[in-house]
N, C-alpha and C positions, 0 to 999 in steps of 0.2 A: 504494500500500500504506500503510495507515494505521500510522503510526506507534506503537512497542509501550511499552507502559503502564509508566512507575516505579514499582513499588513496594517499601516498606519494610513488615518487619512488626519491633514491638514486642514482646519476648516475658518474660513471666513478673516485670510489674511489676507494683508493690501501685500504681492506677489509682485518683486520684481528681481531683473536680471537683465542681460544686453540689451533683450529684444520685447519686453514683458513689463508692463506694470499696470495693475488691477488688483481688484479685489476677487480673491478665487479660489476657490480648494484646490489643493495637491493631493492624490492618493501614492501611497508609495506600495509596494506589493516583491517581497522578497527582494529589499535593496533594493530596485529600481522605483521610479518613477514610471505610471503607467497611465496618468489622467492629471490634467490640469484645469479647471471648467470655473464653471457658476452650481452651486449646489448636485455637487457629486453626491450618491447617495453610500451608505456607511457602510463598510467593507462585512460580509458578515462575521462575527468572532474577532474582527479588527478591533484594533486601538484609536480612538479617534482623540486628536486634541485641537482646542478649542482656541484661536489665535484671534480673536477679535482684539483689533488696535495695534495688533505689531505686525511686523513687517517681515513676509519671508523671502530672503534671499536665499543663493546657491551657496552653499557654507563654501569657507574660505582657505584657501590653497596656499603654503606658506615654501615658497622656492629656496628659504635659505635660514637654518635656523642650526643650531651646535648644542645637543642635546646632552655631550659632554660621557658619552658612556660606550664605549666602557674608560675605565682610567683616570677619571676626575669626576667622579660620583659622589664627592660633597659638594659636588655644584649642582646637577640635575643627574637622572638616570633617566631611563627609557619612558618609566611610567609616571616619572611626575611630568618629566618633558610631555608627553601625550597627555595626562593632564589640565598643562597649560594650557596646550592646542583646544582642547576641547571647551575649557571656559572659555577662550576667546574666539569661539566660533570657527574652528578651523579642523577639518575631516583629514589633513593629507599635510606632509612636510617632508621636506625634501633638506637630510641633514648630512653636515658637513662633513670631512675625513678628520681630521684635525684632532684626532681623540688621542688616546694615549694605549695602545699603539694604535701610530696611524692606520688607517684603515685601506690599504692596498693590494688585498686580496679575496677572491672569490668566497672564499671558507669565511673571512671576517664578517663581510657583507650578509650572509645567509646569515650568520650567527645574529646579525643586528635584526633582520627581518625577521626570522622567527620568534624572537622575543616579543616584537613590536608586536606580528601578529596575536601569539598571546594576551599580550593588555589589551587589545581588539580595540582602543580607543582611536586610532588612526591610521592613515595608510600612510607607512611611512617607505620614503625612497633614500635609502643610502648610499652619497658617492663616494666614490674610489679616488684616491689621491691621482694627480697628473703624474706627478714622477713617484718611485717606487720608496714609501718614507717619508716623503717629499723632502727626498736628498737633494732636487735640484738636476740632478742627473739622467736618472734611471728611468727608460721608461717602457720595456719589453713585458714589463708588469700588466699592461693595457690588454695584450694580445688574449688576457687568460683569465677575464673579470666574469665573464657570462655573459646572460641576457638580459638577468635582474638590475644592471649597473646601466644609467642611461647619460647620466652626465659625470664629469670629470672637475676634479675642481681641488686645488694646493690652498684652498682659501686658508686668510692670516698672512699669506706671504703671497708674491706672484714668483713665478720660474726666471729668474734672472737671467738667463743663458739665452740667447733668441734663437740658436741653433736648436736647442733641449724642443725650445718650447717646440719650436716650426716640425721638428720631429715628431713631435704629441701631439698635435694639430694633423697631421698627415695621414697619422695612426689611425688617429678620432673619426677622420671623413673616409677614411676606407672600413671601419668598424659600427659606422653609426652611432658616434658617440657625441654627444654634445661639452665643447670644452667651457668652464665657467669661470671666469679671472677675475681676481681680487687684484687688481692694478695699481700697482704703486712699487715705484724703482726704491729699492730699500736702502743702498747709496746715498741717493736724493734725498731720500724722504724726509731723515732730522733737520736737513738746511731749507728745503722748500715741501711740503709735503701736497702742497699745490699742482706744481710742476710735475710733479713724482707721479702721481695721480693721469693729470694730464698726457704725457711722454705716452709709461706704458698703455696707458688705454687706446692712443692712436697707435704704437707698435702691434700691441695683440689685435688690433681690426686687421691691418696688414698683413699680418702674417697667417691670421683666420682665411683672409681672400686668397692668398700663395696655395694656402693646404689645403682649400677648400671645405672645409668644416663650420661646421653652427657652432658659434660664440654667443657666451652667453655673457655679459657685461654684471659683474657685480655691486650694490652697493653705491652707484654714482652719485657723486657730493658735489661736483667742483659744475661751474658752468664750461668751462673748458671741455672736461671730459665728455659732458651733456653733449656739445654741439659734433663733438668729432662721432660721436654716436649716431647723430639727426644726418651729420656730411656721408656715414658711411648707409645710412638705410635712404637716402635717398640716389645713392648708386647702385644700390641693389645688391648690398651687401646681405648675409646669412647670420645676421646681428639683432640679436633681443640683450633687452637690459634692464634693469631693477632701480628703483629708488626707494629707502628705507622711510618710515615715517617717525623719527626723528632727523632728519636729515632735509625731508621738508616740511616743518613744523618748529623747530629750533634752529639757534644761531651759536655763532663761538660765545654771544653773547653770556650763554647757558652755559657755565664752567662743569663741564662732566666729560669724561676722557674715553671715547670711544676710536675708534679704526676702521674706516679715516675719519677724520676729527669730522667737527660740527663747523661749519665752513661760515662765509659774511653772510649776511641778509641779503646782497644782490647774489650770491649761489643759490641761497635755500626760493629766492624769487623763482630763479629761472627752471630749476626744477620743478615747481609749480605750474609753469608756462608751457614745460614741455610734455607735464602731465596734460595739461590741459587742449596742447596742440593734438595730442594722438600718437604723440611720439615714444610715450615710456611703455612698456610690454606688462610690467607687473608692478604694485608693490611686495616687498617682499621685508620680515620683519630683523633680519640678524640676530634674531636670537640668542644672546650669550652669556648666560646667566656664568654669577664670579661667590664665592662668598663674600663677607662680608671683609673680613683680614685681606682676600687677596684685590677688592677693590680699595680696601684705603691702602695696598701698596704699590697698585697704580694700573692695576688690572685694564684693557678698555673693553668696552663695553657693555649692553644693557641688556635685560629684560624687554621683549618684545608682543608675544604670544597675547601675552591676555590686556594688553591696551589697544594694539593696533587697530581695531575700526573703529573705535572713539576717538582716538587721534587723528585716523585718518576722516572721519566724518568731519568734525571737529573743523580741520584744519582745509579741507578741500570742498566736501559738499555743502556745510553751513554755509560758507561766506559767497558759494556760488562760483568756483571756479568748476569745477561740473557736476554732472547731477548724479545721484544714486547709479542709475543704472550704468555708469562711467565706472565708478568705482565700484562695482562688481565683475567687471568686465578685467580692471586690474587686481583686484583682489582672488578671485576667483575663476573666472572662463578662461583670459592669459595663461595666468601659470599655470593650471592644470592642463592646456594644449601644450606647454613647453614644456608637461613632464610626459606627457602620452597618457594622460588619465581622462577616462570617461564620466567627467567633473565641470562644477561648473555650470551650472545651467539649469533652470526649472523648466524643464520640457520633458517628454514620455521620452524614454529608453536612456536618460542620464542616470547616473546611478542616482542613490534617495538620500543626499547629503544636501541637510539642509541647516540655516539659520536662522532661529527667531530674533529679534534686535527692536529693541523699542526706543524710537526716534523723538521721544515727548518729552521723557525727563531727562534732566541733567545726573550725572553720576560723580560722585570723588573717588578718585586713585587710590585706593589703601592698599599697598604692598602687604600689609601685613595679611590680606587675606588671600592673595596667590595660592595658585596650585603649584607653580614653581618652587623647588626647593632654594631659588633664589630672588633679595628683592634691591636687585641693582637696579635703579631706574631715577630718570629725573621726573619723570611725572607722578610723581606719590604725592599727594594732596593737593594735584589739580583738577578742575573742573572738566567734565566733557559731554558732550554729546554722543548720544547712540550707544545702547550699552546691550551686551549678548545676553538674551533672557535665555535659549535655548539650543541646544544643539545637539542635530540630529545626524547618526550615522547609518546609511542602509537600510533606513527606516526605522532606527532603535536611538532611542534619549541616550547620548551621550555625557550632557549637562545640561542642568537646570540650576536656574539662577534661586536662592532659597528667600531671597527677597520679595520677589513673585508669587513665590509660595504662598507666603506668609498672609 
């Protein structure tokens, strides 16, 4: 006897995404998506929840987050990392190599996924370092990842070597690998970090168009970097890029020490701009939770996961730089097309990840109530807009907000 069908229906939320916005039930029926309407009727033996006043988008897809495990597990592991994801509305993450030990082979990779799948809290994708350690060097390591491995990425540092890199870029586009740079010449970087920024990111388009391979830009801060970006996808370069929401949200103003830093107020503009032109492919949160010792000895970086769409609402769709269904499109439909995931979208045959977000009241920051084992962040007792009441994976409550509850 075949096993009988989960489902969930959504009822009587205002529905939106790229191409969508109304008020409408979602049925979800075994993980997928199977009906999106005006009064769907109730699945029977389903779960039905009742969303009158909030707002369902396609949960949110996180391209670049360092969940810090195995190896440095008093900062985040697997399941608090998925955790955070899920309070802040996010079904899928896409995490770093940069663990201890790096993460450079096949056998690593499966070990980090079947874990993940275990917490069953997220679909997590884990990349494989560019060179082998990320000695810098080594990169025969590529040949022998699998299928489970779709992007490549030394992030924290870039491949200094142009030969190394154009080697792994070559590998990448005969392999179908997408290569992802953290660009900044490390030479440069204490005397200019501007420059540094700038440089490698116009080298690695370059040498992405030579190898021909999909580059994927990490992290962009600087207005420099932004336009050499805009110069290369209007030549019909194989280039997507990310911009983080503290990076357009905050200035150097904001004394807090991330990588690459928090740039002027005419940078954090123009990434604004470029969000707004159609130019940026994703946001994506950098994720990089520190304790507490190792951020007062100068750790960089923040806590991302469970702010990013209040910051991002906050900071882009309040003021009108574009509308909601913009910022689902970068939060969500983008990055889940740059990782190959069937995500992203409230339509029949997407999978059934979804977020509820209530757009009416204001929220404050309280680190202390993270799902992250860490609360490095500058926004802890600010104000925001849009906050995650729920979220839904495959059709099954992954988080609920207990405020809502109440």
């Amino acid at each position: 006897m075949a096993a009988p069908m989960v489902s969930l229906l959504v009822r009587h939320a205002r529905v939106v995404d790229a191409d969508t916005d109304g008020v409408m039930d979602v049925l979800v029926r075994d993980g997928i998506i199977t009906a999106v309407g005006r009064d769907l009727p109730a699945p029977e033996g389903g779960a039905i929840l009742e969303a009158g006043g909030l707002t369902c988008l396609p949960a949110f897809c996180d391209l670049h987050a360092h969940f810090r495990d195995p190896g440095q597990t008093e900062k985040e592991d697997l399941a608090s990392g998925c955790a955070a994801a899920a309070r802040g509305g996010y079904t899928a993450v896409n995490l770093m190599a940069n663990t201890t030990p790096v993460i450079s082979t096949k056998t690593q990779v499966e070990d980090v996924l079947a874990r993940a799948r275990a917490i069953g809290l997220a679909d997590v994708h884990q990349c494989a370092s560019i060179t082998r350690d990320m000695d810098g060097r080594t990169t025969n390591h590529l040949e022998s990842l699998g299928p489970d491995v779709r992007i490549v990425s030394d992030d924290g540092h870039d491949v200094m070597d142009a030969r190394v890199m154009l080697q792994a870029m070559t590998a990448a586009a005969r392999l179908g690998l997408t290569v992802m740079c953290h660009c900044e010449d490390q030479n440069l970087g204490p005397l200019d970090s501007r420059l540094a920024e700038d440089l490698m990111t116009e080298r690695n388009i370059r040498l992405a168009r030579t190898a021909g391979c999909r580059l994927h830009i990490a992290h962009v801060s600087t207005e420099g970097a932004m336009r050499a970006v805009i110069e290369a996808k209007q030549q019909g370069a194989r280039v997507t890029c990310e911009v983080t929401p503290h990076h357009l949200s905050l200035t150097e103003e904001t004394p807090y020490r991330v990588n690459p830093p928090l740039r002027t107020r005419r940078d954090a503009e123009a990434l604004v701009q470029a969000v707004a032109a159609g130019w940026v492919d994703a946001i994506a949160t950098d994720h990089a939770p520190h304790t507490a010792a190792a951020k007062a000895a100068g750790a960089p970086g923040m806590v991302g996961l469970e702010t990013a769409f209040g910051v991002c609402y906050t900071a882009l769709v309040a003021p009108g730089h574009i509308a909601l269904p913009g910022l689902t499109e970068l939060m969500s439909r983008n990055p889940a097309r740059i990782l190959g995931l069937n995500k992203g979208c409230v339509a029949p045959g997407y999978d059934g990840d979804l977020v509820l977000v209530d757009l009416t009241r204001p929220w404050t920051v309280d680190a202390r109530t993270f799902a992250s084992k860490s609360r490095n962040t500058p926004f802890d007792g600010r104000q925001l807009t849009g906050r995650v009441v729920t979220t839904i994976r495959a059709g099954v409550v992954t988080y609920q907000d207990k405020e809502e509850q109440s």
